[in-house]
N, C-alpha and C positions, 0 to 999 in steps of 0.2 A: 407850649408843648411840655413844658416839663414844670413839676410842681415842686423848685429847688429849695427848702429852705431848711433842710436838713447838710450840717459839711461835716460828716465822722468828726473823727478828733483831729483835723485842721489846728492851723494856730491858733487859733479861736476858741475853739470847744478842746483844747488840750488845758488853757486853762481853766476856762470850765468844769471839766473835769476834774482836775486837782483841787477845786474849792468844793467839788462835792464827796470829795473822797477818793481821788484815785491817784492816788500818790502810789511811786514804785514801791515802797515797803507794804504798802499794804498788798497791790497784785503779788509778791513774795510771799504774806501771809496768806493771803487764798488760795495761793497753789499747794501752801503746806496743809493748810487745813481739809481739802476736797484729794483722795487718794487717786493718783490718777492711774485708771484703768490698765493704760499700756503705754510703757517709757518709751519702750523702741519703736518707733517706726518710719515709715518713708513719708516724702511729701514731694509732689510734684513738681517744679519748678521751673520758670522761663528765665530763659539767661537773656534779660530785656529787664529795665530800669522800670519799665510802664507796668511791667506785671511780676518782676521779681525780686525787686530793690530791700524791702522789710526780710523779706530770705534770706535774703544775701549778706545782711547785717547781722542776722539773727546769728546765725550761724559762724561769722566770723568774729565775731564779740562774745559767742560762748552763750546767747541768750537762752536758748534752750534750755542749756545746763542747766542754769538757774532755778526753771520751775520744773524739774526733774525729769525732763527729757532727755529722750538720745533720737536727735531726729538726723536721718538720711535724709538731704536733699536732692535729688536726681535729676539733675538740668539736662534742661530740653532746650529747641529751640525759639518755637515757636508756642502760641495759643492750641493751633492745630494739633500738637503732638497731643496735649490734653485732651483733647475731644476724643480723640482716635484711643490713649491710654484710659481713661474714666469708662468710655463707651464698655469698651472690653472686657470692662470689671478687673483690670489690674491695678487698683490701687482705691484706694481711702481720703485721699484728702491730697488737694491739687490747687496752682493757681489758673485763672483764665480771665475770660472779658465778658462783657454782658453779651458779646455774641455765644460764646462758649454755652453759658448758661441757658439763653434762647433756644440753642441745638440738643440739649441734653435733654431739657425739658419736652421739646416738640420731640422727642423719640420716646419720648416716655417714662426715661432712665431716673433710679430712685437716687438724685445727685441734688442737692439745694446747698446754695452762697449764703453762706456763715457767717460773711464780712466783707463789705469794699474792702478793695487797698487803694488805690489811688481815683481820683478823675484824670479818665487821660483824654478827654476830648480836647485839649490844646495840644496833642501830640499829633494827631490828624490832620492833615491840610492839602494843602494846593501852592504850587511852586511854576511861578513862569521861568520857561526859557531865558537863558543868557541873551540881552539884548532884544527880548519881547521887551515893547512897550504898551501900556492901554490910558487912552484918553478917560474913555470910562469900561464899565464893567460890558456894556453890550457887547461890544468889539471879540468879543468870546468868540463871536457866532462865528461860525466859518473855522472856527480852529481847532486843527490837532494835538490834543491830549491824552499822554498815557495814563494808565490805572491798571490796575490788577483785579480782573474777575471774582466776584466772590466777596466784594469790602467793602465797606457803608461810604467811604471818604466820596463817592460819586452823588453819594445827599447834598454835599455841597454844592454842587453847582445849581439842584434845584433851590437850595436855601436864596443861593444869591439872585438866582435868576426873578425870584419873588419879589425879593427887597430892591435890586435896580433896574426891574422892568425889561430884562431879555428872555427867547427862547431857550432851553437849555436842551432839547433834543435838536439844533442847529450845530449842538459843539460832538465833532467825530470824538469818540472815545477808540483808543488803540492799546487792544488788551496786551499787554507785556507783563514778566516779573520787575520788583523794584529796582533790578540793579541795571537791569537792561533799558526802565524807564529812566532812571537817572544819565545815564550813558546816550540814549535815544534827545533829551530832553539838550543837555550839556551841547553835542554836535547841531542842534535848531533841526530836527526829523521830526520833531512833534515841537510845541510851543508851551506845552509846560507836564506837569506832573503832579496826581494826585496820589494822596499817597499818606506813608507815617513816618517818624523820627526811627533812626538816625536819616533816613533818605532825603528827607526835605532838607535836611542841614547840610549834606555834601552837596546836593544841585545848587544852594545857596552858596557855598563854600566857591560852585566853578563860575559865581558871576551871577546865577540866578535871582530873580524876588519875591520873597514871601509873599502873596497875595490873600490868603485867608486860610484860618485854621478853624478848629471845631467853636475855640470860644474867643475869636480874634479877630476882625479883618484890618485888612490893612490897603485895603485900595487908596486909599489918597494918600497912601507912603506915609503914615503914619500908625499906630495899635488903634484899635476901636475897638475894645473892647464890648464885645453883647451879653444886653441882661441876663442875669444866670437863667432865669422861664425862655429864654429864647433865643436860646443859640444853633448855629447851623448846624448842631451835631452831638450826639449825645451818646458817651461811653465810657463804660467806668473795666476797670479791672479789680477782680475780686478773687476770695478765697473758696473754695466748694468742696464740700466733704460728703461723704454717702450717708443714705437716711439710718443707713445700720450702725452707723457710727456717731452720728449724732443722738441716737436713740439710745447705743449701749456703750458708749465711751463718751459721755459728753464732759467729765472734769480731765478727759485726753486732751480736746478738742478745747478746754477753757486754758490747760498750760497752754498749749501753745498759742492761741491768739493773745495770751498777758504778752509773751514772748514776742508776739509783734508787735505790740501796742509800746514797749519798749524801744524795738526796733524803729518806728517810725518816731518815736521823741526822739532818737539821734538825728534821722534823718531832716527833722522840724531845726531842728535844735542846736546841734552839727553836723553843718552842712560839709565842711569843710574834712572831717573825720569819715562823714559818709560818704564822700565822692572817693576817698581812699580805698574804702575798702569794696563799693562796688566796682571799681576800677580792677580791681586786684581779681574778685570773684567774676564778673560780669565779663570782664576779658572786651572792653571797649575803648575808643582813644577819647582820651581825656575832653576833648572838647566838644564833641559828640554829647559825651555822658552830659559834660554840663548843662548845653542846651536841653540835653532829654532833660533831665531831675529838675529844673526850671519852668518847664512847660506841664509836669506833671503836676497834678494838685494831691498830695497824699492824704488819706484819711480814711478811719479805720469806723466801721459801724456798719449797722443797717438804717438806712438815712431816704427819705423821698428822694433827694437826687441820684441816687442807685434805682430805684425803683422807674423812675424817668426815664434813664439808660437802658432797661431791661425793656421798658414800650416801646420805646424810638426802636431798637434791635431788633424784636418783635416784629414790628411791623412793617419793618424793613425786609426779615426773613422770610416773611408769609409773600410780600411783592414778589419776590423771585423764587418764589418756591422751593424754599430752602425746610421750610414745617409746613404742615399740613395745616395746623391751627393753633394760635396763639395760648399758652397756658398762663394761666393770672399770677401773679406774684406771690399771693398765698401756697400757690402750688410748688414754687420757683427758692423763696428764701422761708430760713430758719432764723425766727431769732433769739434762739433759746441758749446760744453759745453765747451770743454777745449780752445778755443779759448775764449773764453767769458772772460774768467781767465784771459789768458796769452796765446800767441803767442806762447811763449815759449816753453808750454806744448807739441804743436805741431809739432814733426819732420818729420810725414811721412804726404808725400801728395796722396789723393784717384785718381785714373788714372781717367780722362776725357775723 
């Protein structure tokens, strides 16, 4: 399903990068050199590690400053808030998820992803009840499972149902929010929980067992990792900006993604410095975060495995009729910012 062989600037291609030129003095030199349009402005922000951790950094390490910004971050809570603020035309430049982007685009709205920030398909998963045991993966059938309406994490159970041979419209689904599925799941009222971090890690926390995540399973109580082309689940979170601004502010839009590109070398790099300061910003308990910033894979580009996340989303949202009709990734990303940067950033090319 997914044609992964692009990882942003990952630990891998970070130094990569650095042997082809992207050493921090030099993103300092391009920001001085390209005059940028507008210092000041807002950026949209999820107070969540999966989609706001580079912000979060940026901004309390001063990174902005640096390539001569004065950026307001205005934390949200959720993905949704973006949708609903982007939609509205109140702002320019925001974080979200490849579903965020799937929905802008199916409405037609002139918004395109400038940049992954992270893969967060290992923050997605499925969590049994305390004291659920399974021989194997069939034993599903017949069971009650919460999930939250509206969220891909229920791909998984068709992914699994594929690979170990059971029904997966055999397993009740019981729409709840996460707090009330975690509390539901915890008392044995449903037998497990699908769902995203931090929630998987507290139902873990009351006794529960990880049973499989977006790029993980773990049914034989051990990780098994799945090939990066074929994992139960495919989602990235990214940066997105309006086509007015990418059009007439694009050395705006080049400071600030150096600024993240900085951002997440702490985060690669010091880990230890970074859990500090999103702890501090992020407003989350320490152990929580860790898990999340673990399970997240960061990395900053326009890369095929972004491009992967945007189909699986896609074709996700057109099943439930969530968009009328899928719009192609040409239509979808920009990658005129990330080149501004770095070549580098760029691994997928738009078909001509």
């Amino acid at each position: 399903m997914q044609d992964n062989t692009g990882r942003g600037i990952g630990r891998r291609a970070v130094t990569t990068a650095l042997a082809a030129g992207l050493a921090l003095p030099a993103l300092r030199r391009g920001a001085a050199a390209a005059q940028v349009e507008t210092p000041s402005f807002e950026v949209i922000g999820v107070r969540d590690p999966q989609l706001g951790a580079q912000l979060a950094v940026a901004e309390a390490l001063s990174l902005f400053k640096e390539q001569g910004l004065d950026v307001t971050v205005r934390w949200t809570q959720s993905a949704a808030d973006t949708l609903t603020i982007m939609g509205g035309g109140a702002a320019n430049v925001a974080v979200g998820s490849s579903f965020t982007q799937v929905v802008l685009s199916g409405q037609k709205l002139p918004v395109r992803t400038i940049s992954s920030l992270a893969n967060i398909a290992g923050t997605q998963g499925f969590v049994l009840s305390p004291g659920v045991k399974l021989s194997h993966p069939r034993e599903l059938e017949g069971k009650r499972l919460a999930f939250t309406q509206g969220n891909s994490q229920v791909l998984l159970l068709a992914k699994l149902g594929e690979i170990y041979g059971f029904d997966p419209t055999r397993i009740q689904l019981v729409n709840m929010n996460q707090s009330e599925g975690v509390v539901a799941a915890s008392r044995g009222d449903v037998q497990g929980l699908l769902g995203w971090e931090p929630n998987l890690y507290r139902l873990v926390s009351m006794g529960g067992t990880l049973y499989a995540t977006g790029s993980t399973v773990y049914v034989s109580g051990k990780p098994e990792p799945r090939p990066d082309g074929d994992l139960l689940l495919f989602n990235h979170s990214l940066l997105v900006a309006t086509q007015d601004w990418i059009d007439t502010k694009p050395n705006t839009l080049a400071a600030l993604l150096r600024a993240l590109v900085k951002a997440n070398e702490v985060l690669l790099k010091d880990r230890a410095k970074a859990l500090t300061v999103l702890q501090r910003v992020l407003r989350i308990d320490p152990e929580a975060l860790k898990v999340m910033t673990t399970a997240n894979k960061y990395e900053l580009g326009i890369t095929p495995a972004l491009i992967a996340s945007h189909r699986f989303q896609s074709n996700w949202a057109k099943s439930i009729n969530r968009i009328q009709e899928i719009a192609p990734p040409e239509a979808c990303f920009s990658t005129r910012i990330a080149q501004m940067v770095s070549p580098a950033l760029v691994t997928w090319k738009p078909a001509t």
